[in-house]
C-alpha positions in Angstrom: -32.5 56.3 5.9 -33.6 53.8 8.5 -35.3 51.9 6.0 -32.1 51.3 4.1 -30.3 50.5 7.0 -32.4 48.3 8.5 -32.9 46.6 4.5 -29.1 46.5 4.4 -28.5 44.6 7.8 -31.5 42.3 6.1 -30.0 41.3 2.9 -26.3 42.1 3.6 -25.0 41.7 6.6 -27.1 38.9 8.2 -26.4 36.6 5.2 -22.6 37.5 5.1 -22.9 36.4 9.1 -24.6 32.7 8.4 -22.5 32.6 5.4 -18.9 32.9 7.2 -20.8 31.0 10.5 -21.1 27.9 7.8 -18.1 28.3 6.6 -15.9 28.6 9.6 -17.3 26.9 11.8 -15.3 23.1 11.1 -12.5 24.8 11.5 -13.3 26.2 14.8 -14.7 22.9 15.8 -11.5 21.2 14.7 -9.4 23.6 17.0 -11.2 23.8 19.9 -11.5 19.0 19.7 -7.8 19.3 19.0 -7.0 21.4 22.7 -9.5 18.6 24.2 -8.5 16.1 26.7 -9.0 12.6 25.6 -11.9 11.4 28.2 -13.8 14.9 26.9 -14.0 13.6 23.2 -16.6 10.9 23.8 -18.7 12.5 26.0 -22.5 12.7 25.6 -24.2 15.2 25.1 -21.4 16.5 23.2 -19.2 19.2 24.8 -18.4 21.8 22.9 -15.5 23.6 25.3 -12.9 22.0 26.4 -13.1 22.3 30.3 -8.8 22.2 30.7 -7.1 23.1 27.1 -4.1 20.8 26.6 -1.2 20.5 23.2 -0.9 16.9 24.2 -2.2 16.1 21.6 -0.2 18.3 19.4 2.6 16.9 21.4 1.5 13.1 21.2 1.4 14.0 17.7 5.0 15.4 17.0 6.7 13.0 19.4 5.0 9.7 18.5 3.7 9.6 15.1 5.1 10.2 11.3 3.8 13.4 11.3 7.1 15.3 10.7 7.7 13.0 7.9 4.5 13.5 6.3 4.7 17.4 6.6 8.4 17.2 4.8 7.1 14.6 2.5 4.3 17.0 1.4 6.4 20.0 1.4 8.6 18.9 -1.1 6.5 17.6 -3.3 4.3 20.5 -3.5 7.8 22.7 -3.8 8.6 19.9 -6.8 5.2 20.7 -8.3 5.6 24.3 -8.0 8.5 24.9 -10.0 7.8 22.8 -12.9 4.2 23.5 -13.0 5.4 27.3 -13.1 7.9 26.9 -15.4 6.0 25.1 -18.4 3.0 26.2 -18.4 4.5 29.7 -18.2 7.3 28.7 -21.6 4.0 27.0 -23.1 1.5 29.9 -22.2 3.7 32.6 -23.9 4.4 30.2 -26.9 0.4 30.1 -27.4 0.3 33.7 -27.0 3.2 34.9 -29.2 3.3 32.5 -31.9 1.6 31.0 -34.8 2.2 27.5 -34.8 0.4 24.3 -37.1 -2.0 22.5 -34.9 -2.0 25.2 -32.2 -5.9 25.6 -32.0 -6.3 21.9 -31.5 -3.4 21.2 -29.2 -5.1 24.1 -27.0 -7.7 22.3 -27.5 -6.9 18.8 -26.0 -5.5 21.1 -22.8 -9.2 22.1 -22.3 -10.6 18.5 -22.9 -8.1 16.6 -20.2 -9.9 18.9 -17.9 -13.4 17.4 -18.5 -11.8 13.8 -17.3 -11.4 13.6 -13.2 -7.4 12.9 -12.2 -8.7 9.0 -10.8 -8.9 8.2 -14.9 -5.2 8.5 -15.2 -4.2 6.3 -12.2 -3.9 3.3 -14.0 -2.1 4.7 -17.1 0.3 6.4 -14.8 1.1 4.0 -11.9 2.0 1.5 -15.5 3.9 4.7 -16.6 5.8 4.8 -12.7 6.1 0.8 -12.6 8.2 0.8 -15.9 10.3 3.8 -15.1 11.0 2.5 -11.8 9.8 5.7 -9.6 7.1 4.3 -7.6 7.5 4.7 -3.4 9.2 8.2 -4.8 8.6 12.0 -4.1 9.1 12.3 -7.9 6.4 10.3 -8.8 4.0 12.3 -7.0 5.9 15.6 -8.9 5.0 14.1 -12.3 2.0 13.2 -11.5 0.5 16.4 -10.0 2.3 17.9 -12.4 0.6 16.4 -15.5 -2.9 16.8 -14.2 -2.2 20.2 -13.0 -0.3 22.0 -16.5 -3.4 22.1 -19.0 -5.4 23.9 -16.8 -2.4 26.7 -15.7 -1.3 26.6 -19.2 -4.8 27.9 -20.2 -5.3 30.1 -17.6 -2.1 31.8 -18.5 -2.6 32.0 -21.8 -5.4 34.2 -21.1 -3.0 36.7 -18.8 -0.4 36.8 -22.4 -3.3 37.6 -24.4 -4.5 40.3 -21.8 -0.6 41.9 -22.8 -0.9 44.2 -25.3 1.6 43.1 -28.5 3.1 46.5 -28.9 4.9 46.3 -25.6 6.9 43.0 -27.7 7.4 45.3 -30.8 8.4 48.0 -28.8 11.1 46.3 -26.7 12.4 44.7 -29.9 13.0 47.6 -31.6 14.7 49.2 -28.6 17.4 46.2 -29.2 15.6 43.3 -26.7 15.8 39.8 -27.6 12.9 37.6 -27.3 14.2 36.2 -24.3 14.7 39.8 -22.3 11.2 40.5 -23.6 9.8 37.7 -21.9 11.9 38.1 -19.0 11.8 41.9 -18.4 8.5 43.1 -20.2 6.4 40.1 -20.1 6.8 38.4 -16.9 6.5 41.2 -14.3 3.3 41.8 -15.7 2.4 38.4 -15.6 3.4 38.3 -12.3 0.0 38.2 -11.2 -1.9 35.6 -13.6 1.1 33.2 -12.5 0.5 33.5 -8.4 -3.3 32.8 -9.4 -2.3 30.0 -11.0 0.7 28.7 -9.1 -2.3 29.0 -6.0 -4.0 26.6 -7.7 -1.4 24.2 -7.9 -0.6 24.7 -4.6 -4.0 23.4 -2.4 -3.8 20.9 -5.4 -1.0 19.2 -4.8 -1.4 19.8 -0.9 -4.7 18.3 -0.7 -4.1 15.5 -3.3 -5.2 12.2 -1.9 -5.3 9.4 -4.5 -2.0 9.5 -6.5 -0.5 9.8 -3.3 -2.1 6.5 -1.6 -1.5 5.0 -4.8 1.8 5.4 -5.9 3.6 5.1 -2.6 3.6 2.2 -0.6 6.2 2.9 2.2 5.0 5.1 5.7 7.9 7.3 5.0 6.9 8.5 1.5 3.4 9.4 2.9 1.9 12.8 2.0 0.4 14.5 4.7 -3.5 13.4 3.8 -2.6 10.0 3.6 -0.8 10.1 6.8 -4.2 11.4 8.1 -6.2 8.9 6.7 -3.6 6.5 9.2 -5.3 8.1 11.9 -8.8 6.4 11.2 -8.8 2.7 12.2 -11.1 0.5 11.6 -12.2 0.3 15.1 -11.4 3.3 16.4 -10.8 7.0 15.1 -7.9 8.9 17.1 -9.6 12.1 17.1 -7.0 14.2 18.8 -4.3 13.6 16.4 -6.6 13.6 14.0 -7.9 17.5 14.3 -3.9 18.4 15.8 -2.9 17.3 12.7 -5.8 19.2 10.6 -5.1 22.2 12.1 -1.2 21.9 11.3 -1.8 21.0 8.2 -4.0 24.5 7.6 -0.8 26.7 8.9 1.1 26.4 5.6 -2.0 27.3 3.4 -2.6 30.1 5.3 1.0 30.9 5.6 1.0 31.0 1.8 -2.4 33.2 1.5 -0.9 35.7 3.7 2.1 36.2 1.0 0.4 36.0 -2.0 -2.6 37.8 -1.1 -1.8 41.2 -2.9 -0.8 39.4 -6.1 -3.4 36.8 -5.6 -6.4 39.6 -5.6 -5.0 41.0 -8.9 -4.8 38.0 -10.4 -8.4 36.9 -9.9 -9.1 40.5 -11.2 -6.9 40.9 -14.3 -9.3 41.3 -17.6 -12.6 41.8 -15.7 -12.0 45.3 -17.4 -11.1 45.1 -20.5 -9.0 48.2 -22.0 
C-alpha cells in the first residue's frame, strides 16, 4: 500500500503540480506586475512581490486610456459573432445531418479543407471584399470576418453532435403530428444543446483573441478590439507594463466569466460520442 502511494504521488500528483505550476504561472506573474508600483517594474534583480500593492494602474488604465472602448468594441463583436456563427452552422449542421442533398459529400468536404489554410490567407481577399462593400473601420466587418473563418469548422463539429441523434427520435415526433421545424426546435436542439456550447466556446476565445483581421480592417482607435488596443501599449521605445498586465488581466474576467456558465454544458459537450450506444 505504501508502494502505491508513494508510486502515485511519483507519476500523478507531482507531474499534475509542475504541469498547473507551467501553466499558471504567467498569469500569476501578470497579476501580481499589474498591482506593482511603477519604480518596482524595472528593478534589478527582478522583484517578484510587490512591496505596496496599488489599482493605479487599473485606475490609470480606466481613466486615461481607450480601454473601455476597446472592451465594448470587443464585446460586441464577439456577441455579433456568436449569434450568427450559432445560427448557421447550427441550420447548416442539421441540413447535413437530415438530408440527402447533390454535392453534399464534397461541399462537406471544402468545410474540412478551408480549415487546412491559416485565417492570414483570407486577408487580402477579404479586406478587397470590405473595401468594395464599404464596411471597413466597422464592427461588422470584424462579424463577417470571424464569422467566415469560424463556420466550417462549428458546422463540422455539429454535424457530428446530429449524427450522434438517433433518427427515430425525427420519425417519432413526426408521426406524433410535429413539423420539421418543432422537431428541430423541441427534439433536436435541446439535445444538441451541448455540441452547440462546445462549439459556440470555440468561437468565443476566437473571436476574443483575434488579432489580425482586427488590426487590419480597422483603422480608427475607436474601432479597436481589445488585443489591438493592447498591442498600443508597446511602443517602440518603451513598453507600459502596468497597463499592459491591468489590462491582461481584465481582459481574462470575461473568459472566465463565460467558463464559469458554460462549464456544465461545456464538459458534456467535449464528452458526447466518446461512448458510443
Amino acid at each position: 500500500m505504501r508502494y502505491k502511494r508513494v508510486k502515485e504521488f511519483l507519476f500523478l500528483w507531482i507531474p499534475i503540480v509542475l504541469w498547473l505550476t507551467f501553466v499558471l504561472f504567467p498569469y500569476v506573474w501578470m497579476f501580481l506586475t499589474s498591482l506593482k508600483e511603477p519604480s518596482e517594474l524595472y528593478t534589478s534583480p527582478i522583484q517578484y512581490l510587490p512591496k505596496k500593492p496599488t489599482f493605479a494602474g487599473y485606475k490609470l488604465l480606466m481613466e486615461t486610456t481607450k480601454f473601455p472602448q476597446f472592451i465594448l468594441n470587443s464585446l460586441l463583436v464577439v456577441g455579433g459573432t456568436l449569434l450568427v456563427t450559432g445560427t448557421v452552422s447550427t441550420a447548416a449542421a442539421y441540413c447535413f445531418s437530415r438530408f440527402d442533398f447533390r454535392g453534399k459529400g464534397k461541399l462537406f468536404g471544402m468545410f474540412l479543407v478551408t480549415q487546412m489554410f491559416p485565417s492570414v490567407l483570407l486577408v487580402f481577399s477579404l479586406f478587397l471584399i470590405m473595401r468594395t462593400l464599404g464596411l471597413l473601420n466597422t464592427r461588422l466587418a470584424l462579424i463577417v470576418a470571424h464569422s467566415t473563418f469560424a463556420l466550417p469548422f462549428t458546422t463540422w463539429l455539429l454535424t457530428g453532435f446530429f449524427n450522434s441523434i438517433p433518427k427515430s427520435l425525427d420519425e417519432a415526433a413526426t408521426i406524433d403530428g410535429a413539423t420539421r421545424w418543432q422537431t428541430f426546435w423541441y427534439v433536436l436542439a435541446p439535445l444538441s444543446a451541448p455540441g452547440v456550447v462546445a462549439a459556440l466556446t470555440y468561437v468565443f476565445i476566437y473571436s476574443w483573441n483575434e488579432f489580425i483581421y482586427a488590426l487590419t480592417f480597422t483603422s480608427s482607435i475607436d474601432m479597436r478590439t481589445v488585443p489591438v488596443g493592447l498591442n498600443t501599449f508597446m511602443g517602440e521605445y518603451i513598453i507600459r507594463w502596468d497597463l499592459l498586465t491591468a489590462g491582461g488581466v481584465i481582459t481574462a474576467i470575461p473568459i472566465v466569466i463565460f467558463f464559469m456558465l458554460v462549464q456544465r454544458r461545456l464538459v458534456q459537450g467535449l464528452t458526447a460520442g466518446a461512448v458510443k450506444g
